[in-house]
PANUTI-435580 format. One line per field, with one value per atom (N, C-alpha, C): residue number from 0; x, y, z; atom name. Coordinates in nm, 3 decimals, decimal comma. Last residue first. Layout:
! residues N
seq: c(NUM|...)
u: c(X|...)
v: c(Y|...)
w: c(Z|...)
atom: c(CA|...)
//
This chain:
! residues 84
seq: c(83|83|83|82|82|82|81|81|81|80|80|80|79|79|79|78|78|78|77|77|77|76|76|76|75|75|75|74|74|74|73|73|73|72|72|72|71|71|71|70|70|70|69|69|69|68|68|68|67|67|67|66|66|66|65|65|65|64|64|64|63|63|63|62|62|62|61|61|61|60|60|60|59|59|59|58|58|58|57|57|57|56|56|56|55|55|55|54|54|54|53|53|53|52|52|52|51|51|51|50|50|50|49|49|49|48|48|48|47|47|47|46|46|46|45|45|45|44|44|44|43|43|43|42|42|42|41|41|41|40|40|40|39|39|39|38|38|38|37|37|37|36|36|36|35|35|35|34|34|34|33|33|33|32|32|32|31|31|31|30|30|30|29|29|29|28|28|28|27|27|27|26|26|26|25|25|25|24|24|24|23|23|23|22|22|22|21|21|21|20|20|20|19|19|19|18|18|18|17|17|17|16|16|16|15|15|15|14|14|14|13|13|13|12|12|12|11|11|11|10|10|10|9|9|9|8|8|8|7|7|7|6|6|6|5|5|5|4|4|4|3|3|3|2|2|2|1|1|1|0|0|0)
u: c(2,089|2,054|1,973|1,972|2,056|2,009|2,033|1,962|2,036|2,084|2,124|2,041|2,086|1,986|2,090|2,146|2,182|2,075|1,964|2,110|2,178|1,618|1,713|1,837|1,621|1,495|1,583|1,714|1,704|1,636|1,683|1,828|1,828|1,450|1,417|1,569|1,511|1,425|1,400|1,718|1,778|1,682|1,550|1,601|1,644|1,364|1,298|1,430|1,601|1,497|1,469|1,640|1,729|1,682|1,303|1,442|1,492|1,153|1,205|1,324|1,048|0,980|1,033|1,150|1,048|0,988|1,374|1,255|1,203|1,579|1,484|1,368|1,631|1,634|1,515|1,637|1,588|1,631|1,688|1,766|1,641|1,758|1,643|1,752|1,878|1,955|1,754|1,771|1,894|1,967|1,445|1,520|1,661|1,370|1,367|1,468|1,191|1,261|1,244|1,072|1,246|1,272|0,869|0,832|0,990|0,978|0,942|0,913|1,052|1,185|1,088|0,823|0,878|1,014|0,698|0,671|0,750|0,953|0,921|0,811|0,805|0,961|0,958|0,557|0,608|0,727|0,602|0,559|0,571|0,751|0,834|0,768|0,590|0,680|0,789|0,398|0,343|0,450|0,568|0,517|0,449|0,600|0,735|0,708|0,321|0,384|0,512|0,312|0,226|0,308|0,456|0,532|0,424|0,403|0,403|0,541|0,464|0,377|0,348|0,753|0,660|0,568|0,724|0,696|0,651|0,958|0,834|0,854|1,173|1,070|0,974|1,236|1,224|1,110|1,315|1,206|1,236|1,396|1,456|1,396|1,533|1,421|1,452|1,607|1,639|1,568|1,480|1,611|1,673|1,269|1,271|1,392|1,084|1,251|1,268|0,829|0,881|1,029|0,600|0,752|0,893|0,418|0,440|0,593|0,310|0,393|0,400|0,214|0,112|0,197|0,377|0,296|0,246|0,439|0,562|0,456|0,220|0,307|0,364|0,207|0,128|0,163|0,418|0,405|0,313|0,386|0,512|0,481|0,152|0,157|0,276|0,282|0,144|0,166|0,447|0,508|0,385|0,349|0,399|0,438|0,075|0,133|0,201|0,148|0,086|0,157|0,062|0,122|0,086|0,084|0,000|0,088)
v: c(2,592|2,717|2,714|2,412|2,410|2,495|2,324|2,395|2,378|2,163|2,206|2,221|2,231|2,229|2,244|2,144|2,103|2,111|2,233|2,210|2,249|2,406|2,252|2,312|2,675|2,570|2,459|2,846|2,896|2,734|2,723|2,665|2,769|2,834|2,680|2,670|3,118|3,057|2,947|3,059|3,076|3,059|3,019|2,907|2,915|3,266|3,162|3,085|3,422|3,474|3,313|3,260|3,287|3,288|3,144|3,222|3,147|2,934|2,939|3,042|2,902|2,986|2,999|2,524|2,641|2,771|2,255|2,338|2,484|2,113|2,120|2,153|2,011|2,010|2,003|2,053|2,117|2,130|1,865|1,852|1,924|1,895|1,923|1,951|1,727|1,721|1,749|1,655|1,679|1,750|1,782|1,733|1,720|1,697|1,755|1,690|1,611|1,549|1,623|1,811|1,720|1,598|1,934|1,824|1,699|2,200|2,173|2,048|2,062|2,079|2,100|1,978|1,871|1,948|2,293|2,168|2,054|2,334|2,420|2,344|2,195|2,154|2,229|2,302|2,158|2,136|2,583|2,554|2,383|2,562|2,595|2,554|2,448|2,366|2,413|2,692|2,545|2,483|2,905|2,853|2,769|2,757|2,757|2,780|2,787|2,679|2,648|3,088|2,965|2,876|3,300|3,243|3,128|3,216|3,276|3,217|2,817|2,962|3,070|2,626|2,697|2,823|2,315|2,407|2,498|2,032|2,130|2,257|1,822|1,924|2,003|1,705|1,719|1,790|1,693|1,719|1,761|1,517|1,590|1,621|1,451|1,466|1,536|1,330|1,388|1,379|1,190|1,254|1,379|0,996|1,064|1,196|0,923|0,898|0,933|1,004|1,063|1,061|1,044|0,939|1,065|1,279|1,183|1,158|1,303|1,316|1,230|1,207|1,246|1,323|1,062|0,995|1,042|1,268|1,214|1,095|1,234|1,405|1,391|1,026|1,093|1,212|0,990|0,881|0,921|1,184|1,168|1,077|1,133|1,218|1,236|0,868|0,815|0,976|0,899|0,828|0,839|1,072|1,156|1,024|0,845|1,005|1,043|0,519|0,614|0,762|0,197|0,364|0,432|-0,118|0,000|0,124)
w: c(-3,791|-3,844|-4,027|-3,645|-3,803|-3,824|-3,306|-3,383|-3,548|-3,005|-3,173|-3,221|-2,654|-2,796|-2,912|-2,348|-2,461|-2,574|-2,148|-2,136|-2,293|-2,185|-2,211|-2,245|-2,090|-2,030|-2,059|-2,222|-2,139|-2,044|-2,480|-2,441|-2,290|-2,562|-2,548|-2,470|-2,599|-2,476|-2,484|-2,852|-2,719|-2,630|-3,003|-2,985|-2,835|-3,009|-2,983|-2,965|-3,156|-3,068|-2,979|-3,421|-3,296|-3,140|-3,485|-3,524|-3,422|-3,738|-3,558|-3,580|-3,985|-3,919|-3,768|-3,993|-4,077|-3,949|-3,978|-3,926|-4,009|-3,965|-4,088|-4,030|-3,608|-3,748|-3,823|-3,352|-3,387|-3,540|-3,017|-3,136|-3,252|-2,704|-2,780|-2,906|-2,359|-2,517|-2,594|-2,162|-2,146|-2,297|-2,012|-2,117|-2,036|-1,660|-1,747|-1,899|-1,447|-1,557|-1,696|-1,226|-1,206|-1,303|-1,299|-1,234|-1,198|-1,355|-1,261|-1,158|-1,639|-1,513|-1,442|-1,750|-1,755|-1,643|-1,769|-1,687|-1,661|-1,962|-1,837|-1,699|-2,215|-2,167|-2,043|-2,239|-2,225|-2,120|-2,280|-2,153|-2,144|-2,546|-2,418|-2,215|-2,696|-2,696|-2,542|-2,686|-2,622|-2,610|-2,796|-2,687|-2,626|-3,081|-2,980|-2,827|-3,178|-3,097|-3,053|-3,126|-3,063|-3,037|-3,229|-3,137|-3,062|-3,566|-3,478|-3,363|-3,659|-3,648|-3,604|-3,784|-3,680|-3,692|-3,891|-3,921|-3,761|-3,879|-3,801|-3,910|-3,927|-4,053|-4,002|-3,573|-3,772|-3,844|-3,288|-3,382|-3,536|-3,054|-3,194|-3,252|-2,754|-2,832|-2,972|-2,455|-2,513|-2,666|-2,230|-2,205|-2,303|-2,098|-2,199|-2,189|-1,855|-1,882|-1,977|-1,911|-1,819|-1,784|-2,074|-2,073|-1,967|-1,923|-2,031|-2,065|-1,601|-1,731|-1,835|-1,389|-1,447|-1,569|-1,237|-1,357|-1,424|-1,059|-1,183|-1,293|-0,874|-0,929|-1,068|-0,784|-0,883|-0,962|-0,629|-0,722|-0,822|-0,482|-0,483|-0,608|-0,289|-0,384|-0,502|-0,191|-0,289|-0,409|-0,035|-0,110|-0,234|0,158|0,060|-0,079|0,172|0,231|0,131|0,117|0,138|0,165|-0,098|-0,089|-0,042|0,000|0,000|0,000)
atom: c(N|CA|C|N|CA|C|N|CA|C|N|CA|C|N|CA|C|N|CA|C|N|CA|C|N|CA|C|N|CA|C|N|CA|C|N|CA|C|N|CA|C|N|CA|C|N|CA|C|N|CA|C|N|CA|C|N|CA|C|N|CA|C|N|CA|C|N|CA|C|N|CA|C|N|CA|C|N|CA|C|N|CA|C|N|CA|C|N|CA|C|N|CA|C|N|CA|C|N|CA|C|N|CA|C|N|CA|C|N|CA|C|N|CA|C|N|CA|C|N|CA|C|N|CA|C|N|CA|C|N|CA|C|N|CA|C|N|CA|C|N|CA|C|N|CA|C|N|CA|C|N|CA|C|N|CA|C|N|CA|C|N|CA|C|N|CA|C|N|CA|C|N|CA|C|N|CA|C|N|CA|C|N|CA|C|N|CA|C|N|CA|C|N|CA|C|N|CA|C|N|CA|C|N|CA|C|N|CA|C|N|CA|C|N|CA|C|N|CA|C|N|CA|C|N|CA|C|N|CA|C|N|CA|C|N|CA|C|N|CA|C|N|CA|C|N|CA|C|N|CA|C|N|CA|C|N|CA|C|N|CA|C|N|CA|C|N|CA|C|N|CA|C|N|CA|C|N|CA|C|N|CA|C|N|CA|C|N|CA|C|N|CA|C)
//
């Protein structure tokens, strides 16, 4: 039986998705505005609050992401390459 902190403690971190997930790459995106660089930032900004965060965001053959934007994703993950 789980209880007290061990139980909240066990919900806190489930309630992520792949939660061992270390490092990520996204291909051919297209981006729009600053929408979905901000959805992609509040992602990654939950995932450190909840203490799993990225280690490595890999940002190839993408559309529409400046500079601007890369650097507030490398404000949040260690390690980002970008192609320019």
């Amino acid at each position: 039986m789980v209880r007290g902190k061990e139980r909240d403690r066990k919900s806190y971190y489930t309630k992520v998705t792949c939660p061992t997930l270390q490092s990520l790459e996204i291909l051919d995106a297209e981006f729009y505005a600053n929408y979905e660089v901000g959805k992609l930032q509040d992602c990654l900004m939950e995932r450190c609050n909840r203490n799993v965060e990225l280690r490595k965001l890999m940002l190839s053959n993408r559309i529409n992401l400046c500079e601007e934007d890369v650097n507030r994703l490398r404000g949040i993950v260690v390690d980002v390459d970008w192609d320019k």
